[in-house]
C-alpha positions as CSV (number, residue, x, y, z in Angstrom):
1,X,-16.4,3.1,-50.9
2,X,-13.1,4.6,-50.1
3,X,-12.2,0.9,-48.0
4,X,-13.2,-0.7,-51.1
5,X,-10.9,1.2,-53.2
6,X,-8.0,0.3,-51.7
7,X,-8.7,-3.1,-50.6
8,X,-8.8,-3.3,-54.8
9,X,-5.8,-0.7,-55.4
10,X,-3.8,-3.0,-52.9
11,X,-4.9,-6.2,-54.4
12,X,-3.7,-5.3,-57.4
13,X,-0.5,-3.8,-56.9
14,X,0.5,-7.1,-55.9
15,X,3.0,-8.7,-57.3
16,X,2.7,-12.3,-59.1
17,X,4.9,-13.9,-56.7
18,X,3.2,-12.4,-53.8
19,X,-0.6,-13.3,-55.4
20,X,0.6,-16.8,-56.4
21,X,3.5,-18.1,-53.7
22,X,3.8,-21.6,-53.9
23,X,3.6,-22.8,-50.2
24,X,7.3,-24.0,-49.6
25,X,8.7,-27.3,-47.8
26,X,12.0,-26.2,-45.8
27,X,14.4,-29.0,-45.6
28,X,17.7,-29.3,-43.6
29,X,20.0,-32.4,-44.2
30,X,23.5,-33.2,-45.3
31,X,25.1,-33.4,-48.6
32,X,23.8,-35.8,-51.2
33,X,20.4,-36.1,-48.8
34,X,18.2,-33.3,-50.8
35,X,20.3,-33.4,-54.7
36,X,18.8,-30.8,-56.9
37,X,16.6,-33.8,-59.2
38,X,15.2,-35.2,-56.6
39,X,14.3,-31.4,-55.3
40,X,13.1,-30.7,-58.6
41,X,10.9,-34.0,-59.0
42,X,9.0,-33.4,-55.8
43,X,8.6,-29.6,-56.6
44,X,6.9,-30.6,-59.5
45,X,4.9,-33.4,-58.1
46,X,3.5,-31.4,-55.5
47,X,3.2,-27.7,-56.9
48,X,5.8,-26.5,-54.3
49,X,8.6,-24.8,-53.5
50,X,11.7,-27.0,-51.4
51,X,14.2,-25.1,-49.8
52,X,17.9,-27.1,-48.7
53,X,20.0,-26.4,-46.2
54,X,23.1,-28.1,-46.0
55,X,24.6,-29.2,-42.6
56,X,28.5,-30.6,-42.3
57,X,28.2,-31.6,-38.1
58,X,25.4,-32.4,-35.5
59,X,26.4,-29.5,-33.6
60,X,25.9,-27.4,-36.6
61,X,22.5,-29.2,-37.0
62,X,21.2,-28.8,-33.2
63,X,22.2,-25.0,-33.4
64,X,19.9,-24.0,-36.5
65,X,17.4,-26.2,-35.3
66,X,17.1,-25.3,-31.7
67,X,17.3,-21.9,-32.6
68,X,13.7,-19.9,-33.2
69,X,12.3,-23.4,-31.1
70,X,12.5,-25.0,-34.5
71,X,10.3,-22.6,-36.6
72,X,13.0,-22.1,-39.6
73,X,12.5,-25.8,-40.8
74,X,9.8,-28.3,-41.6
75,X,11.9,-31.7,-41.7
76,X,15.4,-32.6,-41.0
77,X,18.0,-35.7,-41.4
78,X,19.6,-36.6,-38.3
79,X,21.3,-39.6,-36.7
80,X,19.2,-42.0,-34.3
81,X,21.7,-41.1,-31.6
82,X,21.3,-37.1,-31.7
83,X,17.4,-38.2,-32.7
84,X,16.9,-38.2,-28.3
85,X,18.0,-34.7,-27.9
86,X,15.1,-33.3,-30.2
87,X,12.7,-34.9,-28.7
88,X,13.6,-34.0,-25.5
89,X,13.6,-30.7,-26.0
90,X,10.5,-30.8,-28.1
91,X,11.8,-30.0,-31.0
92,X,10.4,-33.1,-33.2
93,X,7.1,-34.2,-33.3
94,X,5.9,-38.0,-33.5
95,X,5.1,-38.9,-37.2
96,X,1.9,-40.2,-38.8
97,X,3.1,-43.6,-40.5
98,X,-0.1,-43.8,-42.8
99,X,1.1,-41.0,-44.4
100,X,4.2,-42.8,-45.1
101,X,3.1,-46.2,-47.0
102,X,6.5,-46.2,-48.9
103,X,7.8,-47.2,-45.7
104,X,6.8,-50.7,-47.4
105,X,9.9,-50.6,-49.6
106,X,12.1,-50.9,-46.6
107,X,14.0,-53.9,-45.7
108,X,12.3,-55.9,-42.9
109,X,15.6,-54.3,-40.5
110,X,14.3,-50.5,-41.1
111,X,11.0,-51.3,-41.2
112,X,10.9,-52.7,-37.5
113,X,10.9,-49.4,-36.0
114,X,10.7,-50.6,-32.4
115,X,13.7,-52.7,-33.1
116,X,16.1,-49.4,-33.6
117,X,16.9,-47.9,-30.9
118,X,16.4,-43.9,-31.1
119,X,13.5,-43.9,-32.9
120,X,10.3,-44.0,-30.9
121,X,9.3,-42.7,-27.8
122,X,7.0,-43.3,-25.2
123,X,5.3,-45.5,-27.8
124,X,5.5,-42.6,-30.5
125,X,7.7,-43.0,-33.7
126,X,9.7,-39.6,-34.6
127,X,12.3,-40.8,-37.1
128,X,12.0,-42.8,-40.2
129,X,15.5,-44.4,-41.5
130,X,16.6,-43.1,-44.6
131,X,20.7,-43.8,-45.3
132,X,23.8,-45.2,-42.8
133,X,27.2,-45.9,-42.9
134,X,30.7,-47.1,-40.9
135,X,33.3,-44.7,-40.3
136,X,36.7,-46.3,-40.7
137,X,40.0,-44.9,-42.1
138,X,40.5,-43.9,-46.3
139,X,44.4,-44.7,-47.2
140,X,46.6,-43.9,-50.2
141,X,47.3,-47.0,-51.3
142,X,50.2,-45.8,-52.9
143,X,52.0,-43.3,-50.3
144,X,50.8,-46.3,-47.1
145,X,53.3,-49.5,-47.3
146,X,50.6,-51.7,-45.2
147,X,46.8,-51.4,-45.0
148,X,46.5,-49.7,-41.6
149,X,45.2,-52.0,-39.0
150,X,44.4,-49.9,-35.9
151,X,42.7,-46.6,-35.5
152,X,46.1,-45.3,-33.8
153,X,47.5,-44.8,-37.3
154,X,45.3,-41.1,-37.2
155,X,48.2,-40.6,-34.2
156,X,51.2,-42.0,-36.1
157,X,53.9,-39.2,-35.8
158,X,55.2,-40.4,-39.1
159,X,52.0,-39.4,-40.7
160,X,52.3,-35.8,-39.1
161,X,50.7,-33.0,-41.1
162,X,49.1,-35.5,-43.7
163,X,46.4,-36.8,-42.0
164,X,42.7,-35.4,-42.2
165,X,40.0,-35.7,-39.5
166,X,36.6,-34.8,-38.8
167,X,35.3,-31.8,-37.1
168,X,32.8,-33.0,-34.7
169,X,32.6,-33.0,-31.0
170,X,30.2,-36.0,-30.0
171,X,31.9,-38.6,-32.8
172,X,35.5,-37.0,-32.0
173,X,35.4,-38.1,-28.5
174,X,33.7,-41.2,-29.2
175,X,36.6,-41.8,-31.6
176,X,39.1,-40.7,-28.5
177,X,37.1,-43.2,-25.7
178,X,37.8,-46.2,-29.0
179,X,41.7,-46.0,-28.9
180,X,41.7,-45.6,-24.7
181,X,40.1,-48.5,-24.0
182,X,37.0,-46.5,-22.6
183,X,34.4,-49.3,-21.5
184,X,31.7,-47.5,-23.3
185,X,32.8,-44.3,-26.1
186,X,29.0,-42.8,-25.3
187,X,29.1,-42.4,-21.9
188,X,32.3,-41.0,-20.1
189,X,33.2,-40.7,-17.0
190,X,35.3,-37.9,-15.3
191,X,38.8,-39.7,-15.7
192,X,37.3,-40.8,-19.3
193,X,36.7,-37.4,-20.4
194,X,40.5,-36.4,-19.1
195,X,41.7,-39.5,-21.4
196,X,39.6,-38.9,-24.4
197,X,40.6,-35.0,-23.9
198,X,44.1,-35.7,-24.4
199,X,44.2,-37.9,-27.2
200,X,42.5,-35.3,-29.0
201,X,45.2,-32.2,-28.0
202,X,47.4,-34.9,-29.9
203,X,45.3,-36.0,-32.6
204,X,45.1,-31.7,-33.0
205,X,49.1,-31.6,-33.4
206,X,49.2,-34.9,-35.8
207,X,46.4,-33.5,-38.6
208,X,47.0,-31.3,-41.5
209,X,43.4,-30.2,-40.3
210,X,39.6,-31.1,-39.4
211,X,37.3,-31.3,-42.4
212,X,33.4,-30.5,-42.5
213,X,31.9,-32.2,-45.7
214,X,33.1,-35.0,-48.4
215,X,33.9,-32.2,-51.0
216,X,36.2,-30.1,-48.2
217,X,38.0,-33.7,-47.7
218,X,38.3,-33.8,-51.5
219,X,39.6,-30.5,-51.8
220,X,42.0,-31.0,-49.5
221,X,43.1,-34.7,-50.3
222,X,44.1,-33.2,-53.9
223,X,45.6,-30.2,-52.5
224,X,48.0,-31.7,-49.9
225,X,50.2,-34.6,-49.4
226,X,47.4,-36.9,-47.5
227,X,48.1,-40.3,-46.6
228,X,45.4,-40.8,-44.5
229,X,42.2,-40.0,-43.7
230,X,39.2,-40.4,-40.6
231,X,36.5,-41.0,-42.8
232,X,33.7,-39.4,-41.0
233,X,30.9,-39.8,-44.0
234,X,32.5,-43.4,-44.7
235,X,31.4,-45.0,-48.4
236,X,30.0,-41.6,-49.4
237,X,33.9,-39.8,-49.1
238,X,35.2,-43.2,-50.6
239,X,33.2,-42.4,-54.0
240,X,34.0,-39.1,-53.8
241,X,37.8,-39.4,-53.5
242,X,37.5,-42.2,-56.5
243,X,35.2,-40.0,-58.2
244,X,38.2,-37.4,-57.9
245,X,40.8,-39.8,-59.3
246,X,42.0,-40.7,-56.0
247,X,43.7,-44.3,-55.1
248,X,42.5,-45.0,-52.0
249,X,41.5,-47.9,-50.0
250,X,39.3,-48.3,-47.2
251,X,39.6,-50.5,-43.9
252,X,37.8,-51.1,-40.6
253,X,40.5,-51.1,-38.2
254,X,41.1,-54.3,-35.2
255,X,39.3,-51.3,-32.4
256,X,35.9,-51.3,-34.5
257,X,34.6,-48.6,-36.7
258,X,31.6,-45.9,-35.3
259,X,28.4,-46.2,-37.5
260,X,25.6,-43.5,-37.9
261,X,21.9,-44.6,-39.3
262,X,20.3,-41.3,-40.4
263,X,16.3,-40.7,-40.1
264,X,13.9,-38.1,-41.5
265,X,12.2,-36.1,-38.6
266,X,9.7,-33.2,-38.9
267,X,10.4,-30.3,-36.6
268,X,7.6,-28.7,-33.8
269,X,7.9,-25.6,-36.2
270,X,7.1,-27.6,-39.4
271,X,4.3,-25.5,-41.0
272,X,2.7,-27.9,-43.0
273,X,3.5,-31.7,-41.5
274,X,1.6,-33.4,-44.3
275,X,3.8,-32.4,-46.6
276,X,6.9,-32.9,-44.6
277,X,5.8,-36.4,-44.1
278,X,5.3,-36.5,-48.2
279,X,8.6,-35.6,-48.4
280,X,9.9,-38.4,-46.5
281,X,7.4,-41.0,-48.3
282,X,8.6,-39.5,-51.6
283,X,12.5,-40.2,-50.1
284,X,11.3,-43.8,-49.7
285,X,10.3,-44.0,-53.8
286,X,12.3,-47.0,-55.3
287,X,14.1,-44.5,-57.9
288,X,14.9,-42.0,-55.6
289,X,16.4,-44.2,-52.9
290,X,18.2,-45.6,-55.5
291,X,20.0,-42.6,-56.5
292,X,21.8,-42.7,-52.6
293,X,24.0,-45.3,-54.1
294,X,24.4,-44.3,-57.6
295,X,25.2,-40.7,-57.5
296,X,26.3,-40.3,-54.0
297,X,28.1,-43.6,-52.7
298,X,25.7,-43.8,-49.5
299,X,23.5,-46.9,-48.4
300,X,19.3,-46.4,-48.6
301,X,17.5,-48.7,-46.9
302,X,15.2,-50.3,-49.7
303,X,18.3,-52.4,-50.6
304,X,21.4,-54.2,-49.3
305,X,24.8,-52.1,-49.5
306,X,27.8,-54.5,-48.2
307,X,30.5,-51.5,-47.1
308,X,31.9,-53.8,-44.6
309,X,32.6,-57.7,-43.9
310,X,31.0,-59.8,-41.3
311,X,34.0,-59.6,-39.1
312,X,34.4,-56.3,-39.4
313,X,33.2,-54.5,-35.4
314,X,30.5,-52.3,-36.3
315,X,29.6,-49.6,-32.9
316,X,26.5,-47.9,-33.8
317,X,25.8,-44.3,-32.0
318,X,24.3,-44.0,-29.3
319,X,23.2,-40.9,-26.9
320,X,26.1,-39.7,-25.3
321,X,26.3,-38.4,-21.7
322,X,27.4,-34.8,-22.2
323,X,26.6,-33.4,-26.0
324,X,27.4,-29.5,-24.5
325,X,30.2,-30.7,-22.8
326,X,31.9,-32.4,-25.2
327,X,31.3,-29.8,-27.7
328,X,32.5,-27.2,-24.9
329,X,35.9,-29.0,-24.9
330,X,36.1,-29.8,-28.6
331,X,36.0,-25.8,-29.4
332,X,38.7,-25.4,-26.9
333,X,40.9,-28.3,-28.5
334,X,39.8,-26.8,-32.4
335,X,41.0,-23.5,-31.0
336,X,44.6,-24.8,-29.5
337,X,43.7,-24.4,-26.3
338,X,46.6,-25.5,-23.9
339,X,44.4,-26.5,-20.8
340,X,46.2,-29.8,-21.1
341,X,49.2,-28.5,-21.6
């Protein structure tokens, strides 16, 4: 009797919230991915809590993720190229496509899975494409007397102190490998790295700074005399500088511009895959795909966004070589480092 008393004593000196938690979906993607009325739609849907975390850099990403093997998440937006490194280290799991009809939406491009490189593996699909872009260069078209033609202009002395670029190690040296004439930006070599190293110390001594996310670059755009800027989250920073009030033009430069394609992956830790695959079928909804371009600027992949022209030289990520290294090297460069000096 005395077990049964406070089996009922404890029972009922619980709170609400402890007798009636929601189960909860934790999501980790960047900004515009997860907005607050799509969160709230699906909560509603689905009788569940969704929690978002923001990311502003894959190295930010593959730290929260790889930390506690994965167990702090449930599904996750990453590019195809950084897709490799998950699923090496076992971090992602392969994806049940049945529970992901609203694949059907897709254009035939993203709906070839096999076809995008990053995706599957060993005959397994682990990412499902949800939003890409180019990176080329954002101008003032007012303070920049011609349209700038090569990605050297982020190195122009003239520019010194006005120029914004991204903090990122993998797309940084990428960017670096562009402008040296590396034969391919993914996968350096020793004298590559030494090249791509020191363009970097100089790009360092030419910016104002190195932005994380679209609203940091607005910030700072307003804030500062900026003429030019390495546009890192491409059409989405456009809108958002425009949105601002901002002149500003945009331009894939003669070298080529880096692209990303972004998927939804599920995490090893996910707690509840069904519903992290519910969440990336609800993703795939005509009106929420829709709202990519509408509030936020960024592509989906039910419909066609023209960013670019057919001349334009689009070089979509790949794996790189190195990701520690580089990212061992970018900190050092970030942190003035003179190693090269």
């Amino acid at each position: 009797m005395r077990f049964i008393s406070t089996l009922v004593f404890s029972v009922f000196c619980l709170s609400p919230v402890e007798l009636y938690a929601r189960e909860k979906l934790r999501v980790i993607a960047w900004e515009g991915y997860a907005d607050s009325e799509v969160v709230a739609a699906f909560e509603k849907r689905y009788e569940v809590d969704v929690d978002v975390i923001q990311v502003n850099s894959d190295d930010d990403l593959w730290e929260k993720i790889n930390r506690n093997n994965s167990a702090d998440y449930d599904v996750f937006a990453v590019n195809t190229a950084e897709l490799q490194r998950y699923i090496d280290r076992g971090l992602s799991v392969p994806l049940e496509l049945a529970n992901i009809p609203n694949r059907a939406n897709q254009l035939a491009r993203f709906q070839n899975l096999a076809a995008i490189p990053g995706l599957a593996h060993l005959g397994k699909v682990y990412g499902i494409p949800y939003t890409y872009s180019d990176m080329g260069l954002i101008y003032d078209v007012k303070k920049v007397k011609e349209v700038p033609r090569s990605m050297m202009a982020l190195w122009d002395a003239a520019y010194r102190g006005r120029v914004l670029a991204y903090n990122g190690s993998s797309h940084n040296f990428s960017l670096a490998a562009l402008v040296t004439g590396a034969p391919d930006p993914f996968n350096l070599d020793k004298n590559g790295f030494t090249l791509a190293t020191k363009k970097l110390v100089e790009l360092r001594r030419n910016v104002l700074t190195f932005y994380s996310s679209p609203k940091e670059a607005v910030r700072l755009f307003v804030e500062n005399d900026i003429v030019l800027i390495y546009a890192n989250y491409g059409s989405q920073q456009l809108k958002s500088l425009r949105d601002a009030g901002a002149e500003v033009g945009y331009v894939i430069p003669q070298e080529g511009a880096l692209a990303w394609l972004d998927c939804w992956a599920v995490t090893r830790g996910s707690r509840n895959k069904k519903l992290a695959e519910a969440w990336i079928n609800y993703t795939l909804e005509k009106v929420v795909s829709e709202r990519l371009p509408k509030q936020h600027g960024l592509a989906n992949t039910i419909a066609p966004f023209p960013t670019s022209h057919p001349q334009d030289k689009i070089i979509w990520l790949a794996p790189v070589e190195d990701s520690a290294k580089r990212k061992q090297l970018w900190d050092r460069i970030l942190s003035g480092d003179s190693f090269l000096e």
